[in-house]
C-alpha positions as CSV (number, residue, x, y, z in Angstrom):
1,X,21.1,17.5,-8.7
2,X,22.8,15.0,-6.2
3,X,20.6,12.2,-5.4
4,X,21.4,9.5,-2.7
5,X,20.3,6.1,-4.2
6,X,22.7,4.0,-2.0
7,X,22.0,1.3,-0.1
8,X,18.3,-0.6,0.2
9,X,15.2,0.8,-1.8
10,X,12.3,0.0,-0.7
11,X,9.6,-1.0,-3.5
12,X,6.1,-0.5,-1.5
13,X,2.9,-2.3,-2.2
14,X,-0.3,-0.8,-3.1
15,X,-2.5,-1.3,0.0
16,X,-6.6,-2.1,-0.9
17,X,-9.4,-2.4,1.4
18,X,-12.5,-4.1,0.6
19,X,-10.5,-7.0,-1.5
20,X,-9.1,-4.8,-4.1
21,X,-11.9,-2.4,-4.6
22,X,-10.6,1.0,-3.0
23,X,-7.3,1.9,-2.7
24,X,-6.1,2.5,1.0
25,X,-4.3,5.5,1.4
26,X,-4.2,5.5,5.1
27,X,-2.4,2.0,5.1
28,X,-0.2,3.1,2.3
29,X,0.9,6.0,4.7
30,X,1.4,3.5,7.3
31,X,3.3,0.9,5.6
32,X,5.9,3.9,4.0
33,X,6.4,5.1,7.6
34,X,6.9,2.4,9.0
35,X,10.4,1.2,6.4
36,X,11.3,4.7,6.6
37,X,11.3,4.7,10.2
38,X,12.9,1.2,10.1
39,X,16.1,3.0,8.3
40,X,15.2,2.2,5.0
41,X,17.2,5.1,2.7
42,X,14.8,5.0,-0.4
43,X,11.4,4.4,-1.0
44,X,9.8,3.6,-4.5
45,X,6.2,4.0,-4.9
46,X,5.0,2.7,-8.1
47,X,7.1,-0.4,-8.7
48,X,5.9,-3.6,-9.6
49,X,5.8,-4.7,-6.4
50,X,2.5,-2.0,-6.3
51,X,1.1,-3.2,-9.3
52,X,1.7,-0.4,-11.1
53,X,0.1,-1.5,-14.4
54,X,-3.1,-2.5,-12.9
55,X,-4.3,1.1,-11.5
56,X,-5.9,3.7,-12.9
57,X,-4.2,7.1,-13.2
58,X,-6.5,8.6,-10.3
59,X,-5.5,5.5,-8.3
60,X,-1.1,6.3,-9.0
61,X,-1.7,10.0,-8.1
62,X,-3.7,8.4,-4.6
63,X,-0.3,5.9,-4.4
64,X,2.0,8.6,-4.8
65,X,0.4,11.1,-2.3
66,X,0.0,8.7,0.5
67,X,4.3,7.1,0.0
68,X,5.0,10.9,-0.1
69,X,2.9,11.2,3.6
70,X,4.6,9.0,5.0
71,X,7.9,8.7,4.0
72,X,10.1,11.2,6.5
73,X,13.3,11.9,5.2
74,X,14.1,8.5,2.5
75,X,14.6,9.6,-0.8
76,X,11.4,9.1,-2.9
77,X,11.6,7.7,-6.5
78,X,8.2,7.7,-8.3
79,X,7.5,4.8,-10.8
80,X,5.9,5.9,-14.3
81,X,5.1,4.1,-17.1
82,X,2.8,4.6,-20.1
83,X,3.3,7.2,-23.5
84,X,6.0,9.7,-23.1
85,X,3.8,12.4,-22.4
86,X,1.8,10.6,-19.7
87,X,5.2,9.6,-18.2
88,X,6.3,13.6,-18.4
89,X,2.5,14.7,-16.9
90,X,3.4,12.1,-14.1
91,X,7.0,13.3,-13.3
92,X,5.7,16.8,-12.9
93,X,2.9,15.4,-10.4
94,X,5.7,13.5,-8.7
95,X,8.0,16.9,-8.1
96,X,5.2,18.6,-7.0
97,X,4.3,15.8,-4.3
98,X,8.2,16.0,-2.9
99,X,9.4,13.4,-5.2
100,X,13.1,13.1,-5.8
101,X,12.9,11.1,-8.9
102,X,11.4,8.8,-11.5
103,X,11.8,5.3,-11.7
104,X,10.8,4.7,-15.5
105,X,9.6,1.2,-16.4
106,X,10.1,-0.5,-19.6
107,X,8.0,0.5,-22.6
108,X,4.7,-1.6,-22.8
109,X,4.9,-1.2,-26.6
110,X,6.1,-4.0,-27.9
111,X,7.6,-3.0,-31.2
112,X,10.6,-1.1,-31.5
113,X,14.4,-2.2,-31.9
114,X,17.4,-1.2,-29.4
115,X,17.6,2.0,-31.3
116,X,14.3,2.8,-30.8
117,X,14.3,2.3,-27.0
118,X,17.2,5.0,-27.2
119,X,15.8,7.6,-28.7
120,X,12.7,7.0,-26.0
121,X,15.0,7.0,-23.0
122,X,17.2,9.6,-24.2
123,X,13.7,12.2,-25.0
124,X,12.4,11.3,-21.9
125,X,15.6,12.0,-20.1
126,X,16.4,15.6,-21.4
127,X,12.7,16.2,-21.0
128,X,11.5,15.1,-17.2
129,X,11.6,17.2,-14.8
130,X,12.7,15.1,-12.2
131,X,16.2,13.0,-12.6
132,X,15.5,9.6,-13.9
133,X,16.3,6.7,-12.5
134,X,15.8,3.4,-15.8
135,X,14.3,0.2,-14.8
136,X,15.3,-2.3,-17.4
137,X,14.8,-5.5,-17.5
138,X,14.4,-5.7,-20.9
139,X,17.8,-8.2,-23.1
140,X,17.2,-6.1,-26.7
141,X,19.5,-3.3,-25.3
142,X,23.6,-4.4,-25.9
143,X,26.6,-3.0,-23.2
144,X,26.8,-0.3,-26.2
145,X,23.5,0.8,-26.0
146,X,22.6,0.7,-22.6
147,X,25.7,3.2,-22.3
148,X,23.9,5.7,-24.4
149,X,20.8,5.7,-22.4
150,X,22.5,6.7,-19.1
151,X,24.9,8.9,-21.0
152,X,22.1,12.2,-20.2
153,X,23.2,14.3,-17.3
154,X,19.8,13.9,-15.8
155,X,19.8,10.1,-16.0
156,X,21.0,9.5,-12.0
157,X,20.7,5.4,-11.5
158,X,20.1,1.9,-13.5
159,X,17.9,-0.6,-11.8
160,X,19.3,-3.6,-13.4
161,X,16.7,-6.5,-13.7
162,X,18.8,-9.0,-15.7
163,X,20.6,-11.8,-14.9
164,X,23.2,-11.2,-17.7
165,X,26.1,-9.3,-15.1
166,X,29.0,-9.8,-17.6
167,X,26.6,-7.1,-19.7
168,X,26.7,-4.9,-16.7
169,X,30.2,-4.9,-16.0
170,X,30.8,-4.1,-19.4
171,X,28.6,-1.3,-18.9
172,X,30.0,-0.4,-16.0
173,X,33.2,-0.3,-17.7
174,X,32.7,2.4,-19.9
175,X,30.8,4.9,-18.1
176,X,32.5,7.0,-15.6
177,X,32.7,6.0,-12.1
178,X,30.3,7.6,-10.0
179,X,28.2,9.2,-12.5
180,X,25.4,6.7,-12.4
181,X,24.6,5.0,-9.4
182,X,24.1,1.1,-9.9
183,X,21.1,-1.1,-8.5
184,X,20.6,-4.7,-8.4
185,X,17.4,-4.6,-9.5
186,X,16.5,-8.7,-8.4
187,X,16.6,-8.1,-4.8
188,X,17.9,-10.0,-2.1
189,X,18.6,-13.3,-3.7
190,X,21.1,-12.0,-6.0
191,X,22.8,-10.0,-4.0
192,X,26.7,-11.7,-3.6
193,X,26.3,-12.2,-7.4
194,X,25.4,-8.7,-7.9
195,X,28.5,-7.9,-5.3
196,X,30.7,-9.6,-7.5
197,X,30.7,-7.2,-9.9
198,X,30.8,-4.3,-7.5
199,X,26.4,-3.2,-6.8
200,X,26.0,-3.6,-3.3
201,X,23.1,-1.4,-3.5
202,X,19.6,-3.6,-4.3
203,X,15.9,-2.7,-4.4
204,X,13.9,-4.9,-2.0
205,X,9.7,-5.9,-1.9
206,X,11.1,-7.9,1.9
207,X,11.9,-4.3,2.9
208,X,7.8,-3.4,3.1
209,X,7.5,-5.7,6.3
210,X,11.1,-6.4,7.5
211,X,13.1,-3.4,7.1
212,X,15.5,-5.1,9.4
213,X,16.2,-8.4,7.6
214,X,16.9,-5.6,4.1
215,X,19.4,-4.2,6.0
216,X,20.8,-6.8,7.5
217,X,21.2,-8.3,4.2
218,X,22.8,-5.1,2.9
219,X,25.2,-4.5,6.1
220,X,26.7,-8.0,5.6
221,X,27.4,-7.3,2.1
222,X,29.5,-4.2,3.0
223,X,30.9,-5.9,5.9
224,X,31.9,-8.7,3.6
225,X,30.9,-11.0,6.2
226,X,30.0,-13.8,3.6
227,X,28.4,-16.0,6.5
228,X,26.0,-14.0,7.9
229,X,25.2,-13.4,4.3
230,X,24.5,-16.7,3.4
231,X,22.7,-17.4,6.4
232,X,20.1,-14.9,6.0
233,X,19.5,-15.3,2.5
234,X,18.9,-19.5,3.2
235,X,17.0,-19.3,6.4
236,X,15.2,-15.3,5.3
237,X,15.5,-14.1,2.2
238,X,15.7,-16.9,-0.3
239,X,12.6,-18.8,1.0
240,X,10.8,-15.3,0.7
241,X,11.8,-14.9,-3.2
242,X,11.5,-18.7,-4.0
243,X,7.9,-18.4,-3.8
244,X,7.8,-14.6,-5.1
245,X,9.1,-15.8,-8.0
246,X,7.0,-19.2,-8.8
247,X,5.3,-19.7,-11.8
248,X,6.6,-16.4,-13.7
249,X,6.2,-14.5,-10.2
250,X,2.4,-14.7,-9.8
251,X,3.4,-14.5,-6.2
252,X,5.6,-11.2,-6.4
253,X,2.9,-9.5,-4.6
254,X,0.9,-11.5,-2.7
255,X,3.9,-12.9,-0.7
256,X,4.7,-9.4,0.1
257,X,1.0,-8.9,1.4
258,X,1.1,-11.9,3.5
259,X,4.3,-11.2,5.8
260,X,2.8,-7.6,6.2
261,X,-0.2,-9.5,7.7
262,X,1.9,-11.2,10.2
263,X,3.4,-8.1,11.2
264,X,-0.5,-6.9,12.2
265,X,-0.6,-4.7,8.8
266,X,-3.7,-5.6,6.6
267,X,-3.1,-4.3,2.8
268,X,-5.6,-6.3,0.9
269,X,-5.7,-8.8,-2.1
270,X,-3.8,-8.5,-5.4
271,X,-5.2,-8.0,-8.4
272,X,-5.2,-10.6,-11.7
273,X,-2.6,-11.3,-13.1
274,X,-1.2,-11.4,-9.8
275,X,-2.4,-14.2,-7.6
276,X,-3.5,-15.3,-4.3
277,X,-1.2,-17.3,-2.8
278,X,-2.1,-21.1,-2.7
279,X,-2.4,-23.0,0.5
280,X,1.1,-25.0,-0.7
281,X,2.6,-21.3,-1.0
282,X,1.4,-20.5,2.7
283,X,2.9,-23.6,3.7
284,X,6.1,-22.7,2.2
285,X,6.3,-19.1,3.6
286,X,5.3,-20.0,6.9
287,X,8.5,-21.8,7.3
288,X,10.0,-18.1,7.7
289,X,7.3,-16.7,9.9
290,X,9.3,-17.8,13.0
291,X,12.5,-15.6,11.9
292,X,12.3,-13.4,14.3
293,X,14.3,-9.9,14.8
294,X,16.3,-11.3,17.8
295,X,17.7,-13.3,14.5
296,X,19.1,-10.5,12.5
297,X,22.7,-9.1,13.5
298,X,22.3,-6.8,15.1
C-alpha cells in the first residue's frame, strides 16, 4: 500500500471542555479541519502532542473519530500505544474510521533489551492491519537494529525523535532508498539539522494553529533558501519550541493550547503531568503573538 508521508504532519491536540473533564469532539473536528484546510498533508491524532497516555480508551476511540471528521483529504496516521493486542484492537478501529496508518509509540514497559524491542515491532508489524508507521525515541536500539525493525514490508515510515543523526544516516544507509519514508520526529527546531542528512519531512505540534508558518518552514527547506529558514525559526518557530520544551517539556502541550486561543479556538487545559503554562512562559510566548501571516513567504 502506497502511503504519502511527505512533507509536514500535523500532531493534533486533544481538545477538553469544562477544564479537562470531557473530551471535545466538536473542537477536535474543528481544529483537524482547519490544518487540513490550511494544506497540511498529514494529520496524526494520538501523538503526544494529544496526550495520548492520559486518556481512557473510550476517550482515543472519541479522538480518533472526531480527527477522522474533520480531516478532508490529509493522510491520517492513528497513534497506539499500550500491550500488543490493545495496539492490534486499535489499528482495526483506526481502518475502520478511514485511517491510513498507525503511528506506534514506544513500549511503556520498561524492561526488555534491543532484542526484545525487535521481536515487538517486528510481530506488531506483520500483524496490524494498517501499515505502521514507528515512533522512536527510544537510544537502546543500534543503526543495526533499528534496520531490522523497518525491514517488514508493512513498516511505511520512522518518526525519528533522537538527536543522535549520525545513527540515522547510518540507518539510512543500509535500507533501500525509498522503501521507508523518513521523519524528523523533533519538529521545527531541528529541521536544517535534520536536512543535513537528507529528512526534509518533520512532524509539527505549531502546525495545529499555524499551518502556514509549518509550511513555510518546510517550503524553505526544499527551496534551500537557508535565510528565510533561519529567520522563521528565530523570530517563529524556535521561541515556540524553547518553551515547549522547558523543564523536560511540561509545556509540550499547553503552548500548543495557548496559540490556538489566540487564533479564537478554545481547546481546554492539559492534563498532569503536563502543565499550565506559568505567567514567565506567557510572557515568553507572547513575544511571537505579533507574527502575523503577512510575515510568512508567501
Amino acid at each position: 500500500m502506497t502511503i504519502s508521508l511527505e512533507g509536514v504532519t500535523a500532531v493534533l491536540v486533544t481538545a477538553y471542555r469544562d477544564g479537562t473533564e470531557h473530551v471535545d469532539a466538536d473542537t477536535i473536528t474543528e481544529v483537524a479541519a482547519r490544518t487540513a484546510s490550511g494544506g497540511v498533508p498529514v494529520l496524526t491524532a494520538l501523538g503526544n502532542t494529544a496526550e495520548v497516555q492520559q486518556l481512557e480508551v473510550s476517550e482515543r476511540h472519541t479522538v480518533l473519530r472526531a480527527v477522522a471528521a474533520g480531516a478532508q483529504d490529509a493522510t491520517l496516521l492513528a497513534g497506539v500505544t499500550g500491550s500488543m493486542r490493545s495496539i492490534l484492537h486499535e489499528a482495526e478501529t483506526a481502518k475502520h474510521l478511514g485511517y491510513h496508518a498507525i503511528m506506534v509509540h514506544e513500549p511503556s514497559d520498561p524492561f526488555g533489551d534491543e532484542v526484545g524491542l525487535v521481536d515487538f515491532y517486528t510481530q506488531l508489524a506483520e500483524r496490524s492491519v494498517l501499515p505502521v508507521v514507528l515512533y522512536l525515541r527510544t537510544t537502546r536500539l543500534d543503526a543495526r537494529h533499528i534496520a531490522e525493525v523497518i525491514a517488514p514490508s508493512n513498516v511505511v515510515a520512522v518518526k525519528y525523535a533522537r538527536k543522535d543523526l549520525h545513527t540515522l544516516s547510518d540507518v539510512m544507509g543500509r535500507t533501500e532508498p525509498g522503501a521507508c519514508t523518513w521523519i524528523n520526529g523533533l519538529a521545527e527546531s531541528q529541521v536544517p539539522a535534520f536536512a543535513g542528512v537528507g529528512v526534509q519531512s518533520f512532524t509539527s505540534g505549531i502546525a495545529n494553529a499555524r499551518p502556514d508558518m509549518a509550511l513555510a518552514v518546510h517550503r524553505a527547506v526544499l527551496d534551500g533558501d537557508l535565510t528565510t529558514l533561519a529567520q522563521l525559526l528565530a523570530d517563529y518557530a524556535g521561541p515556540v519550541e524553547a518553551v515547549r520544551a522547558e523543564r523536560g517539556g511540561r509545556y509540550n502541550v499547553s503552548v500548543i493550547k495557548q496559540l490556538l486561543r489566540w487564533q479564537g479556538v478554545e481547546t481546554g487545559g492539559v492534563r498532569p503531568p503536563h502543565s499550565e503554562l506559568s505567567e514567565a512562559a506567557v510572557a515568553k510566548l507572547d513575544t511571537v503573538r505579533a507574527y502575523g501571516r503577512e510575515s510568512v513567504t508567501a
